[in-house]
N, C-alpha and C positions, 0 to 999 in steps of 0.2 A: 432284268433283261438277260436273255439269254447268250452269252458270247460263242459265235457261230466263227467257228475256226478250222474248217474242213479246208482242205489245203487247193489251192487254187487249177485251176481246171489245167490240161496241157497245150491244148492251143494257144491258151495266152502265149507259152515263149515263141510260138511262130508270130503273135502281133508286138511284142516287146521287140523284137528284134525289126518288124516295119516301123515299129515308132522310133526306134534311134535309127534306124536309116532316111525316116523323115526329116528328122530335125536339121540332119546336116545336107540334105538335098539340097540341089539347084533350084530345082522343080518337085517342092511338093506332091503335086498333084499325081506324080504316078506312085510313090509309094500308098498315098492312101488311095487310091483307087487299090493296090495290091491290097490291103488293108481289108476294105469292104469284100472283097475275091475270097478273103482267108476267113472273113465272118460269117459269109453267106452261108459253109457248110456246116456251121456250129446253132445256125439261129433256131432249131429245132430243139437244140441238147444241151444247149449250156446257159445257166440262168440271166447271165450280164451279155451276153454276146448280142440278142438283139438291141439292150441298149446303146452299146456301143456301134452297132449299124446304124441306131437310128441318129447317132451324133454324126458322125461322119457323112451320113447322108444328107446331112442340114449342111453340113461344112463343105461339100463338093456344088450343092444349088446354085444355080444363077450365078452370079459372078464369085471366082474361084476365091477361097475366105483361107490366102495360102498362113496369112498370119495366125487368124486366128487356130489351125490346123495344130500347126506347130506351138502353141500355145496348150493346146488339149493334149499333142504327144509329150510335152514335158511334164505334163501332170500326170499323164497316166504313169509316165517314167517314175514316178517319184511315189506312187503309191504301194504300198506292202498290197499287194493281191491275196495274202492268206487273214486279210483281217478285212470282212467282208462289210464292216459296218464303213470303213474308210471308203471301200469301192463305193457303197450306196451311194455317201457325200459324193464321190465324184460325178457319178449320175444325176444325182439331184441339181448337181450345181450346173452340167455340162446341159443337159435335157430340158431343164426345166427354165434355169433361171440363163443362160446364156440360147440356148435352139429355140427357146419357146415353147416347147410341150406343154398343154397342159397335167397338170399336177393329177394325177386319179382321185 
């Protein structure tokens, strides 16, 4: 296996920083609405950023899911971003096995 350690894109600190201002919000729901705002110009250019829209986009449907939101921003909080096999797991688990994606 190849250890892929290219060091993490720079938009992330613009969403690290909506994710701990999620966490301790009143109201959820506008940070990560900022959130999807700060994804949308990256979802061309950066390999996890559509993932991540497509989490968030399952989390703001139908009735607001403020908890489990806040649940994905502590995870995100707590992952190393320059060890890409870790982001994957968080993909895998947020996308697939909590949104419902199917698996490719």
């Amino acid at each position: 296996m190849v250890n892929d350690q290219r060091p993490a894109p720079a938009y992330l600190d613009e969403i690290t920083l909506l994710m701990q201002v999620l966490i301790k919000a009143d109201d959820p729901s506008i940070p990560a609405a900022a959130i999807m705002a700060a994804l949308h110009d990256h979802l061309e250019s950066e390999e996890f950023a559509t993932s991540l829209y497509l989490v968030w986009g399952v989390l703001g449907e139908g009735e607001w899911q403020a908890e489990r939101a806040v649940e994905a921003a502590r995870d995100w909080l707590a992952l190393d971003h320059d060890d890409r096999e870790a982001v994957r797991r968080y993909y895998d688990h947020w996308l697939y096995e909590i949104c419902g994606y199917d698996r490719p």
